[in-house]
C-alpha positions in Angstrom: -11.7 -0.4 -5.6 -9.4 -3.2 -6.7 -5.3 -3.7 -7.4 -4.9 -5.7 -9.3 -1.3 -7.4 -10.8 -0.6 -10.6 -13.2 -4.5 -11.1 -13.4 -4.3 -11.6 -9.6 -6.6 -9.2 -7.3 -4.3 -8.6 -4.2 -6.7 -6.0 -3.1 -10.1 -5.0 -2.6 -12.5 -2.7 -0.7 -15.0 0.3 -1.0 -13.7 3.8 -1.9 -14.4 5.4 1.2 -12.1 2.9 3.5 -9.3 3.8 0.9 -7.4 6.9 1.7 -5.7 9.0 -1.2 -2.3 9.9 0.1 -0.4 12.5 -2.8 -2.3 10.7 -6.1 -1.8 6.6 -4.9 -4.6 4.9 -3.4 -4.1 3.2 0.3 -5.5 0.2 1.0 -6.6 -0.8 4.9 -4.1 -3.7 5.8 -7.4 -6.0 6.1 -8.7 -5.2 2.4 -4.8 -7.1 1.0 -5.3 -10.8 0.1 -3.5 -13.0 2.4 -0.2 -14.2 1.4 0.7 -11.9 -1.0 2.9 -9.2 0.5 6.3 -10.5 1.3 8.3 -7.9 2.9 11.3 -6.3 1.4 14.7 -4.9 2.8 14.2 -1.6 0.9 15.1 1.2 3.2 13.1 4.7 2.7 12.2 7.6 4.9 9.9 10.3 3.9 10.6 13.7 5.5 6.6 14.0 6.7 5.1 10.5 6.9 8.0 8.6 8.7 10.1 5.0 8.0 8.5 2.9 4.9 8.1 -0.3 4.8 8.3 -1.7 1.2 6.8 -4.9 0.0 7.3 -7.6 -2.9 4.0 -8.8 -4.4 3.5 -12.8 -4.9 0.9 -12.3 -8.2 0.3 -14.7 -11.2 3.2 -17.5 -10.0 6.3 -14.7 -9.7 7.4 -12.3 -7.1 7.3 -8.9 -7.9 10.1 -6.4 -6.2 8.8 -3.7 -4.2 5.4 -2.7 -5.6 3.7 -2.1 -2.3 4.8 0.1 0.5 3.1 1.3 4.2 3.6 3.2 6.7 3.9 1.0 9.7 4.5 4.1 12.5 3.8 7.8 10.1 4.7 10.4 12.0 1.9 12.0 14.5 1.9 14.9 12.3 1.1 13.4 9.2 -2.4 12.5 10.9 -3.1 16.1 10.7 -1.5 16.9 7.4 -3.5 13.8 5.6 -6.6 13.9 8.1 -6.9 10.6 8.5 -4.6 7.3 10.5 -3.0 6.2 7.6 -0.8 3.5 10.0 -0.4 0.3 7.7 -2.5 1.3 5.2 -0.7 -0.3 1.5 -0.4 1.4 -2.0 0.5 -0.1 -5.0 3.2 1.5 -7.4 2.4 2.0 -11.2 2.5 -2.0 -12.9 -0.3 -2.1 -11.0 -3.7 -1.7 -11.5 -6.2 0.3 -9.1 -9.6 0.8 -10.5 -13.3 1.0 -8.8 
């Protein structure tokens, strides 16, 4: 699977190291190109997974505002709810293009 934004791909990695997490696709930290994720101020909590960290994508020359997000620390009960250790794991919001 790929994201991709502005042409750039600023992900990459097999299906099954992805984890699907409520329709978005997470990417493992080491699957995100280097350099493009510069970290945002955005605050947001989700009731089950824990504090967000939202990110700014550097694609195609320009910096795009908080089209990535992770879970730095989820919650130790959102391991069982999603089955998985989700901890920094990145999705992409819509603009951007995931697709195998």
């Amino acid at each position: 699977m790929k994201a991709v934004l502005a042409g750039t791909t600023i992900a990459e990695a097999d299906e099954s190291d992805l984890i699907r997490i409520e329709g978005n696709w997470y990417f493992p930290p080491a699957s995100v190109a280097p350099d493009v994720l510069v970290e945002s101020q955005t605050p947001y909590t989700c009731p089950w997974k824990g504090v967000c960290q939202y990110w700014s994508v550097r694609a195609g020359g320009e910096l795009h505002e908080d089209l990535a997000w992770s879970y730095p620390h989820p919650y130790p009960t959102a391991f069982d709810r999603v089955g998985k250790d989700f901890s920094g794991y990145v999705a992409f919001a819509p603009g951007v293009e995931v697709s195998p």
